[in-house]
C-alpha positions in Angstrom: 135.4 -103.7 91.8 133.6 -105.0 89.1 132.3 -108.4 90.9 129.3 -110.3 89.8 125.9 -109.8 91.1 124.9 -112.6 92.9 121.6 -112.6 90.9 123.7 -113.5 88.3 125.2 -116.5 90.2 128.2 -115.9 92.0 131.5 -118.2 91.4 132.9 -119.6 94.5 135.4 -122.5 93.7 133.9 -123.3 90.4 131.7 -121.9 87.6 128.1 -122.1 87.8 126.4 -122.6 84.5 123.3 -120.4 84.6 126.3 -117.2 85.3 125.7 -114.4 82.7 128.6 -113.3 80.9 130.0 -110.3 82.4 131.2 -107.1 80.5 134.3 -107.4 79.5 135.5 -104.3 81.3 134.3 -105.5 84.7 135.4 -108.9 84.3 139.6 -107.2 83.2 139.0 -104.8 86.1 138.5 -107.3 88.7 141.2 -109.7 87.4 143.3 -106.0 87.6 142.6 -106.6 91.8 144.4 -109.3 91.9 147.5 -108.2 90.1 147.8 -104.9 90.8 145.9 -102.0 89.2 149.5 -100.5 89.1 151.9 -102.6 89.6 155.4 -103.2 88.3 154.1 -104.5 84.9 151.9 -101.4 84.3 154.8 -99.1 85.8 157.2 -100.6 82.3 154.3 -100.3 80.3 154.0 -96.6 81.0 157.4 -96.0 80.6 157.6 -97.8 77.1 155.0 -95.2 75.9 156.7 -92.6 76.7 159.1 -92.8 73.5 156.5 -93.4 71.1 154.9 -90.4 72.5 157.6 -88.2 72.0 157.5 -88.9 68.4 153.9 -88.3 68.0 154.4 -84.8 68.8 157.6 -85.0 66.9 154.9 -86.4 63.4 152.4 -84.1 64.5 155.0 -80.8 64.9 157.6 -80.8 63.1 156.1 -79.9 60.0 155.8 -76.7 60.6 159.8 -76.0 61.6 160.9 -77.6 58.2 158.7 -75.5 56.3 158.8 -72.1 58.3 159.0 -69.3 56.5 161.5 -66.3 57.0 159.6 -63.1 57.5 162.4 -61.4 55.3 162.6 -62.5 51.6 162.8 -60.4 48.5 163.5 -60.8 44.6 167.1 -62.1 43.7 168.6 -60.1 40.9 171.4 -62.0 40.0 173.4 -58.6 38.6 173.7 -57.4 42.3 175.2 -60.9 43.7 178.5 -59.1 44.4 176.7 -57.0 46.9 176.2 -57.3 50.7 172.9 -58.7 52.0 171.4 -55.8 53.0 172.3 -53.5 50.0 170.9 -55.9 47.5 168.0 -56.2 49.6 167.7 -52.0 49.7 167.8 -51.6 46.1 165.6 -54.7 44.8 162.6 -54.7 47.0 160.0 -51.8 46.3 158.7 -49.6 49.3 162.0 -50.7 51.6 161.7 -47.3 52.5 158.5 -47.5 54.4 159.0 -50.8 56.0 156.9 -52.7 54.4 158.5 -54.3 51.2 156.7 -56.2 48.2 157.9 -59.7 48.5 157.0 -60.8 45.4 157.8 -58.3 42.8 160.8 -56.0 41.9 161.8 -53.4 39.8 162.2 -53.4 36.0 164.9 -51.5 35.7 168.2 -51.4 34.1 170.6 -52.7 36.5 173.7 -51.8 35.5 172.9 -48.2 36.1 171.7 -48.9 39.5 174.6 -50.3 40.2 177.0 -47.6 39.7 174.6 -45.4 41.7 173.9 -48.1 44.2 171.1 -45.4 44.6 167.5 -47.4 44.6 165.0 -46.9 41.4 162.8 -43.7 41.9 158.9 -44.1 43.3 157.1 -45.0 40.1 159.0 -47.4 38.4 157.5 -50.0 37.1 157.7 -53.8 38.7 157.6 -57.3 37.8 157.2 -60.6 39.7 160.4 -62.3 40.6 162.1 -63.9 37.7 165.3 -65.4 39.3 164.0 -66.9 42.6 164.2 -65.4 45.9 166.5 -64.5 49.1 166.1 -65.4 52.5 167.4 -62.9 55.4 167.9 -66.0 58.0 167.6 -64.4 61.3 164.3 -65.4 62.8 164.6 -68.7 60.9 168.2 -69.4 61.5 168.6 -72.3 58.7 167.1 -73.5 55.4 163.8 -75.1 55.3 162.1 -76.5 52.4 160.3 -72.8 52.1 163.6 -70.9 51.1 165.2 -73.9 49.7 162.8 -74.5 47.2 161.2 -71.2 47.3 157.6 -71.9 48.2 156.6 -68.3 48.7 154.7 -65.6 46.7 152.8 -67.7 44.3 154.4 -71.3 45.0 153.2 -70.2 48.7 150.3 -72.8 48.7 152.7 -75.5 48.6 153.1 -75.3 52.4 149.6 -75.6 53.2 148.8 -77.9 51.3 151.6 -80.1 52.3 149.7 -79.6 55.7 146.4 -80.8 54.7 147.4 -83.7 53.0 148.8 -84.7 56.2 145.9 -84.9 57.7 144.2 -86.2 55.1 146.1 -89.0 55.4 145.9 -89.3 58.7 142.1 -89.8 58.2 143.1 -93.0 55.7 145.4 -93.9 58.2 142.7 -94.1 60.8 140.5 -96.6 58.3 144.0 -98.5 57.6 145.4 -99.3 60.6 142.1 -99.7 62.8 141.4 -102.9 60.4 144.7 -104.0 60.7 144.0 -103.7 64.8 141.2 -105.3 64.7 142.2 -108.0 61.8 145.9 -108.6 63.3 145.9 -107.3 66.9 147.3 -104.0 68.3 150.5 -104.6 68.9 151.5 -105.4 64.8 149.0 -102.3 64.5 151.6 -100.0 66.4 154.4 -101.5 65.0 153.7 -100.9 61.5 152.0 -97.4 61.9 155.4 -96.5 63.5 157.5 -98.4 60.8 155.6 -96.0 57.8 155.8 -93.2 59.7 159.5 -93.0 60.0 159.9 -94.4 56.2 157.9 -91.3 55.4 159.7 -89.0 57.6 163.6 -90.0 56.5 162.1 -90.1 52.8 161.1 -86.7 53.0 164.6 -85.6 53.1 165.2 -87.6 49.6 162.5 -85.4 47.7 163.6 -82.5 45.8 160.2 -81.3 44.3 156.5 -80.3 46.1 155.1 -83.5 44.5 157.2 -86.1 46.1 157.5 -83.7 49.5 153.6 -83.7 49.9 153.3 -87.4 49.0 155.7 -88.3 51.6 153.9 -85.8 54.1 150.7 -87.7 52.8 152.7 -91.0 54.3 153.5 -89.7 57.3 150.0 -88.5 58.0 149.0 -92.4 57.2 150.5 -93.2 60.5 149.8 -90.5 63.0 147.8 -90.6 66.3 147.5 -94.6 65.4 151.5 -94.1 66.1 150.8 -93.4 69.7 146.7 -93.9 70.2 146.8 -97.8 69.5 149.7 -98.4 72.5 147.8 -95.7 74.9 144.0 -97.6 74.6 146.4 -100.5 74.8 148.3 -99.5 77.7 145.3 -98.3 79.7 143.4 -101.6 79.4 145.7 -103.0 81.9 145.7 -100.2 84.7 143.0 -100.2 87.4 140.0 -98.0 87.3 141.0 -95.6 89.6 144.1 -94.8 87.5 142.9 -94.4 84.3 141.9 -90.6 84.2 145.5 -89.8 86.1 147.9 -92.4 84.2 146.4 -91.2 80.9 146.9 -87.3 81.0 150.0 -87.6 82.7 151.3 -90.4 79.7 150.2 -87.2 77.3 151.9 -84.6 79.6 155.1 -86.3 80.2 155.4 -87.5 76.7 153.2 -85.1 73.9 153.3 -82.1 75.9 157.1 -82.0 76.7 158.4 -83.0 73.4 156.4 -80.1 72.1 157.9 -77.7 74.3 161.3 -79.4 73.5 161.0 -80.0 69.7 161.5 -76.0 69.1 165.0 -75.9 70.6 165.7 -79.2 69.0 165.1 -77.6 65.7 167.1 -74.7 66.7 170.6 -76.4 67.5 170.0 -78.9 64.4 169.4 -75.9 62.2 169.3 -78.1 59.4 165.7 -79.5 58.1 167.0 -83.0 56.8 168.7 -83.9 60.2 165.9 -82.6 61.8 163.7 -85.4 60.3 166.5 -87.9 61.0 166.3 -87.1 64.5 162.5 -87.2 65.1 161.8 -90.3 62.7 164.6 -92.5 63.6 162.9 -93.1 67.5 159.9 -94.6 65.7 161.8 -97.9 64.7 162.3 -98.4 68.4 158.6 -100.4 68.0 160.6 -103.2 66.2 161.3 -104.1 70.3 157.8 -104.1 71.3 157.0 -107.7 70.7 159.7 -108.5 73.5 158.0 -105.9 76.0 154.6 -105.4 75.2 151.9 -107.8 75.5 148.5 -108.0 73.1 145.4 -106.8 74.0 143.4 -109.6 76.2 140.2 -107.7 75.3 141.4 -108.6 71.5 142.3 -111.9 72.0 139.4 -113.1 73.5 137.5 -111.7 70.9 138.9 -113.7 68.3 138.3 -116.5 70.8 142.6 -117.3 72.0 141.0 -117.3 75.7 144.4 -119.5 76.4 146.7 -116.4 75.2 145.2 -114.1 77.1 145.3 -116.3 80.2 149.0 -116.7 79.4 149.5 -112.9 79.3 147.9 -112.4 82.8 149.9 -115.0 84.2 152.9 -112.4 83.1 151.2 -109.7 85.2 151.0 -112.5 88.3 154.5 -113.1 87.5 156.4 -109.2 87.3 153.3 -107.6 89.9 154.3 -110.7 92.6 150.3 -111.9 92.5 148.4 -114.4 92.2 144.6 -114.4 91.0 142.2 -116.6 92.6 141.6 -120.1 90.4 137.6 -119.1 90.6 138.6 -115.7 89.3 140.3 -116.6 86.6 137.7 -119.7 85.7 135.3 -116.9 85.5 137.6 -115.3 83.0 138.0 -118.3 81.3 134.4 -118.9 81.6 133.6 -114.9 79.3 136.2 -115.9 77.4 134.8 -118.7 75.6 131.1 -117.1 75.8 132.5 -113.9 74.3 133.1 -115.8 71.0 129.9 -116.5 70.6 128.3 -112.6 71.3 127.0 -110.8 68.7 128.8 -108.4 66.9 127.5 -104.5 67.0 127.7 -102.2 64.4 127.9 -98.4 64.8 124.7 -98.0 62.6 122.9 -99.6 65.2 123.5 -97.3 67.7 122.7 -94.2 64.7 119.3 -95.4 64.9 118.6 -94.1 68.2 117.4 -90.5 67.9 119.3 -89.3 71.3 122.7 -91.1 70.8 122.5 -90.3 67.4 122.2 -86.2 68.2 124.9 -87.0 70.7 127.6 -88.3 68.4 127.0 -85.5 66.1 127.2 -83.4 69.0 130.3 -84.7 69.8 131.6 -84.4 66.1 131.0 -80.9 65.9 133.1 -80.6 69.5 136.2 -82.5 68.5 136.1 -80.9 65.0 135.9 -77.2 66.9 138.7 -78.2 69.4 141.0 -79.7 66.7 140.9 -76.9 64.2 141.6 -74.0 66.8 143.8 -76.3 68.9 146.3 -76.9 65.7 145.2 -73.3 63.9 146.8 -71.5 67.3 149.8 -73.4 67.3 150.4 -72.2 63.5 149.9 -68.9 64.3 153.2 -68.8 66.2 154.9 -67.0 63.6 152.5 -64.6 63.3 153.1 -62.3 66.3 156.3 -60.4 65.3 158.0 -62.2 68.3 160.2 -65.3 68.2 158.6 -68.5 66.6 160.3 -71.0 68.9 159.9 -68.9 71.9 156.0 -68.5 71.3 155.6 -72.4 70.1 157.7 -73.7 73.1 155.7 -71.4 75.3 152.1 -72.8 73.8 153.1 -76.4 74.6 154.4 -75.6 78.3 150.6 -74.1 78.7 149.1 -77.3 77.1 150.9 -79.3 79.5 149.5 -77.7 82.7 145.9 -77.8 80.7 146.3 -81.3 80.9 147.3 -81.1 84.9 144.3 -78.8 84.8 141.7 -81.5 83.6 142.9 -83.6 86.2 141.8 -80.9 88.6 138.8 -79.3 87.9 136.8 -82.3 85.7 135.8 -84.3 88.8 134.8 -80.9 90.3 133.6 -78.9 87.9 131.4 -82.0 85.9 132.2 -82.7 82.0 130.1 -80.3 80.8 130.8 -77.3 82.8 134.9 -77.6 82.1 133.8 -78.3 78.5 131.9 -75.0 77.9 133.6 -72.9 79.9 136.6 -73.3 78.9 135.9 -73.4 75.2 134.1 -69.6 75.8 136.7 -68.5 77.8 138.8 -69.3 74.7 136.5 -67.4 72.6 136.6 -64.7 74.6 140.6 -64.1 74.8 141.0 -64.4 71.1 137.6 -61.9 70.3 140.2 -59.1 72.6 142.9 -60.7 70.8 141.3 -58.7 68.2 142.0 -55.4 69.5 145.4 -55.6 71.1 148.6 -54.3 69.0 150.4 -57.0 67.6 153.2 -58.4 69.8 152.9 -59.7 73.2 150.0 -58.9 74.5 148.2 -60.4 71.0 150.8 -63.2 72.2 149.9 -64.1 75.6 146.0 -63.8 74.4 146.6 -66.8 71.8 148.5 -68.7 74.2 145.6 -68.2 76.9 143.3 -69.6 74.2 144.9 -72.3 73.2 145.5 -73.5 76.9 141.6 -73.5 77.4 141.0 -74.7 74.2 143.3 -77.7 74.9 141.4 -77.7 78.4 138.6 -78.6 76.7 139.5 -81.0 74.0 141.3 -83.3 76.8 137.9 -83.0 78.4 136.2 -84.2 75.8 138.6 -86.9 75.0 137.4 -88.7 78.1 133.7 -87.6 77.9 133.0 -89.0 75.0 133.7 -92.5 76.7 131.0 -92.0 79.3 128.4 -91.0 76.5 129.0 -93.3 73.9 128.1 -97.5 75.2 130.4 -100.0 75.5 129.4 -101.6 72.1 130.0 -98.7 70.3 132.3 -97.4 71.9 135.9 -98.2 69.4 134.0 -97.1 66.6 132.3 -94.3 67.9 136.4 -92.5 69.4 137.2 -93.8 65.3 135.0 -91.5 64.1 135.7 -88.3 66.9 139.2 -88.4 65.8 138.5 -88.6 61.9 136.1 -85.6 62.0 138.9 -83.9 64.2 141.6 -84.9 61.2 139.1 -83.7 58.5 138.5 -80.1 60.4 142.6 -80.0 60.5 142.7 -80.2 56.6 141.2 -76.8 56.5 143.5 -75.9 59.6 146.4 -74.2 57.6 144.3 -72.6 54.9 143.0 -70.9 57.6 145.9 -69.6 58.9 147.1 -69.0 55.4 144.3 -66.8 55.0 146.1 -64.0 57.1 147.5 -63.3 53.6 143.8 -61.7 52.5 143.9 -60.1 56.3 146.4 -60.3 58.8 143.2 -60.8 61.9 141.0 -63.2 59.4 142.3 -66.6 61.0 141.7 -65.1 64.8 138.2 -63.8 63.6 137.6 -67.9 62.3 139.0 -69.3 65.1 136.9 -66.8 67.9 133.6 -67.9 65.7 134.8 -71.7 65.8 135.4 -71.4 70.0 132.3 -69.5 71.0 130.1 -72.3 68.5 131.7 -75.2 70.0 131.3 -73.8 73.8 127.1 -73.9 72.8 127.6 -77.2 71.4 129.0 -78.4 74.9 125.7 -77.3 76.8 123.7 -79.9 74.4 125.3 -83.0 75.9 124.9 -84.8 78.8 126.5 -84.6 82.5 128.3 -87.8 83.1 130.2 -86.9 86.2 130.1 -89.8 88.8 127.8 -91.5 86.4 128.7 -95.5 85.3 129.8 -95.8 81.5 126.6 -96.8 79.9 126.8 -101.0 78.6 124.1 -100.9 76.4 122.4 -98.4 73.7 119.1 -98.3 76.6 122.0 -96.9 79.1 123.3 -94.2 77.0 119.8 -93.1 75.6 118.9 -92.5 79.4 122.1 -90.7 80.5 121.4 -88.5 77.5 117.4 -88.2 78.7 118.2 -87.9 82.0 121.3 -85.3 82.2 120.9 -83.3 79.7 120.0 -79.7 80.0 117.4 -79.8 77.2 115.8 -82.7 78.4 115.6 -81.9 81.6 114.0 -78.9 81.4 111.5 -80.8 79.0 111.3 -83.1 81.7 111.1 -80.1 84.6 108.2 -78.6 82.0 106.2 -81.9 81.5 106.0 -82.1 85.4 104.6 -78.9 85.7 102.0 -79.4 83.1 101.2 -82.7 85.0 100.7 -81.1 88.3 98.6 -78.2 87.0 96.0 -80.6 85.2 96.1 -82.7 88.6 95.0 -79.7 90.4 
């Protein structure tokens, strides 16, 4: 795997000094031979993601159970505080009688006469917006959250998406941040203080008392997510053999992401307190205050910034836990990149922008990851939306997104990139378009849930075809920018679902548009099933010219003309 051509002068016992440099994932991979593409070394390294994975759903999630919102809330007049629940509820809230109560207003009214009567005011009385705050039936939320603490409904309603946004907002600043301090200080202080601000932010959260100091620390705790858990995966996955790659890394995100979002739910339900709740799931992200005993730095990184020696050290760790030994010529030849590696020039992203078919593919790509992340987050805040149980419909979303990730494993190899891509994003267009015209309940349920299970179907996908379109070179930079433009489409994510306050189907209308747009932007891109990952800008431009279904029908076209003006 990986061995040099021997064109290009093949090592034997020593180095020869006409041998090109090799790319630096062919040169790791066949070191990776010798120690074990998974051995015991790679088996603690998965494990040790596993935590921090756990609370990247937890950053990602559990937003949205400390600021649910009960569906039942109406004006509190303080003169009928003596009353039961559901009396004061009966004679405060305007059109009780119908089912369908004005939340934000009540009647003006003399009180004092209603209560003697305990007989609501007649159809026509005049109504104002809540003066003295707001009660919360807690039966589908079963505790506070900041919502009906602090009263973020009615007009302070915003204050939950926005929250939201600014999250992600963040987590585009965090992506700029902590990527320089990767590539400045090496990954593994990179994951440790990504993880240290996140859980600062999180148990500061619990401090604030007003929406500006609650967003800000939401705006903190956006800083460090995906870098939280992204960084140590890439990091992780360097050292695991080719053939292991696609399986070890949607099974880390199944075992880890996946369950803890099925978990995190009934978590929040036997906590039933908001403030513990972010003690719970911020507290696991000191646990990276360990990693510099357990995990090693990036050899990749370290021979960049030329400590060849370091990274020989670190694979003699591998020899040592796998029970291996790699060939002296081997590692001379490592030795032998490492030290030419310091000297190779530097590519910048721009470089690769000025090519007009790599260029159309990263925008292509974009305007895929954007698609997938707004609909795969928008569904999951939808939850509450289907008069069923939020819990029960959230857990159930994240036990479908774990078999879509067992499903990628399946049918991407089969199917090709692009066909799993496409089809699964229209398949997802087409479940929530009948969403549409379901009753609300379960079948409008189990249609979301379908959706979002293709939709994640295909945004997995994509995570790993984007590494066979975009060239080695370019390649840190160009996954940089697919998961920045996937943060910025979340900002709009919960004003989206917030919209359902204009029109209860407007957010399944965007979302349908969003999946059926992103399926055509799949059949633009290039087939890279059983194709090598393209080293330079010339390999990507022709796996783009080559596979694509635009250009080869050009192609097909161009032929045809040919032949006919032969004849």
């Amino acid at each position: 795997m990986g061995l040099p051509n021997k064109n290009n002068g093949e090592l034997s016992s020593g180095v020869k000094k006409d041998t090109k440099p090799v790319e630096d994932a062919h040169i790791l991979d066949k070191v990776l031979t010798h120690v074990g593409d998974f051995g015991r070394y790679q088996m603690l390294l998965f494990l040790i993601m596993m935590p921090l994975g756990y609370t990247y759903a937890f950053v990602y999630f559990v937003q949205m159970f400390i600021t649910a919102t009960p569906k039942n809330y109406w004006c509190r007049v303080p003169e009928l505080a003596g009353l039961s629940m559901e009396l004061r509820r009966n004679l405060s809230a305007p059109g009780i009688a119908r089912g369908d109560w004005d939340h934000c207003k009540t009647f003006d009214t003399n009180w004092s006469r209603i209560l003697e009567t305990l007989i609501p005011p007649p159809d026509g009385t005049p109504t104002i917006p809540c003066q003295y705050g707001w009660e919360f039936e807690l039966s589908d939320i079963p505790y506070e959250t900041v919502t009906s603490e602090r009263d973020w409904v009615c007009n302070h309603a915003s204050y939950v998406p926005t929250a939201q946004s600014v999250f992600f907002a963040g987590a585009v600043l965090g992506t700029f941040v902590f990527g320089w301090i990767a590539d400045r200080f090496g990954r593994v202080p990179a994951v440790i203080a990504t993880n240290l601000i996140g859980g600062i932010g999180g148990i500061a959260t619990t401090f604030t008392s007003k929406e500006w100091d609650f967003i800000l620390c939401r705006f903190i705790v956006g800083v460090s997510f995906d870098n939280c858990f992204m960084i140590l995966y890439v990091l992780v996955l360097e050292y695991v053999g080719c053939q292991y790659r696609t399986v070890v890394a949607n099974l880390a995100l199944a075992l880890s992401f996946a369950v803890a979002g099925i978990s995190l739910p009934w978590i929040a339900y036997y906590i039933a307190d908001w403030r513990i709740l972010l003690w719970v799931t911020s507290l696991p992200m000191f646990l990276v205050l360990l990693m510099p005993w357990f995990l090693p730095e990036s050899v990749k990184w370290l021979v960049s910034k030329g400590r060849v020696e370091e990274a020989v050290a670190i694979l003699k760790r591998f020899e040592s836990m796998n029970g291996k030994k790699i060939p002296d010529d081997v590692m001379d030849e490592f030795r032998m990149f490492g030290e030419k590696a310091k000297l190779e020039e530097k590519h910048s992203i721009l470089e690769m922008l000025s090519s007009k078919e790599l260029r159309w593919a990263m925008f292509s790509l974009i305007l895929v990851f954007m698609g997938c992340g707004v609909v795969f987050d928008g569904l999951a805040r939808l939850a509450d939306s289907f008069g069923l149980s939020f819990f029960a419909v959230f857990s159930f979303n994240e036990v479908f997104e774990f078999a879509a990730i067992f499903f990628v494993i399946i049918i991407l190899d089969r199917l090709g990139r692009r066909n799993s891509t496409t089809s699964s994003s229209f398949i997802a267009s087409v479940l929530l378009l009948i969403a549409l015209f379901v009753p609300e309940g379960l079948p409008q349920a189990i249609l979301a849930i379908l959706s979002r299970f293709f939709m994640t179907t295909c945004y997995t996908a994509s995570m790993q075809w984007c590494t066979e379109v975009i060239p080695t070179p370019f390649r840190a930079s160009g996954m940089s920018i697919f998961h920045m433009s996937a943060f910025t489409a979340n900002i709009f994510s919960p004003f989206i679902v917030y919209a359902s306050r204009v029109w209860d189907m407007l957010p399944m209308v965007i979302f349908t548009v969003i999946s059926f747009i992103t399926a055509g932007v799949c059949l633009t891109l290039p087939e890279t099933k059983g194709l090598a990952l393209p080293q330079t800008k010339e390999d990507g431009e022709n796996i783009i010219r080559e596979h694509s279904l635009c250009r080869k029908r050009k192609k097909t076209e161009d032929i045809k003309i040919s032949t006919l003006e032969a004849s």
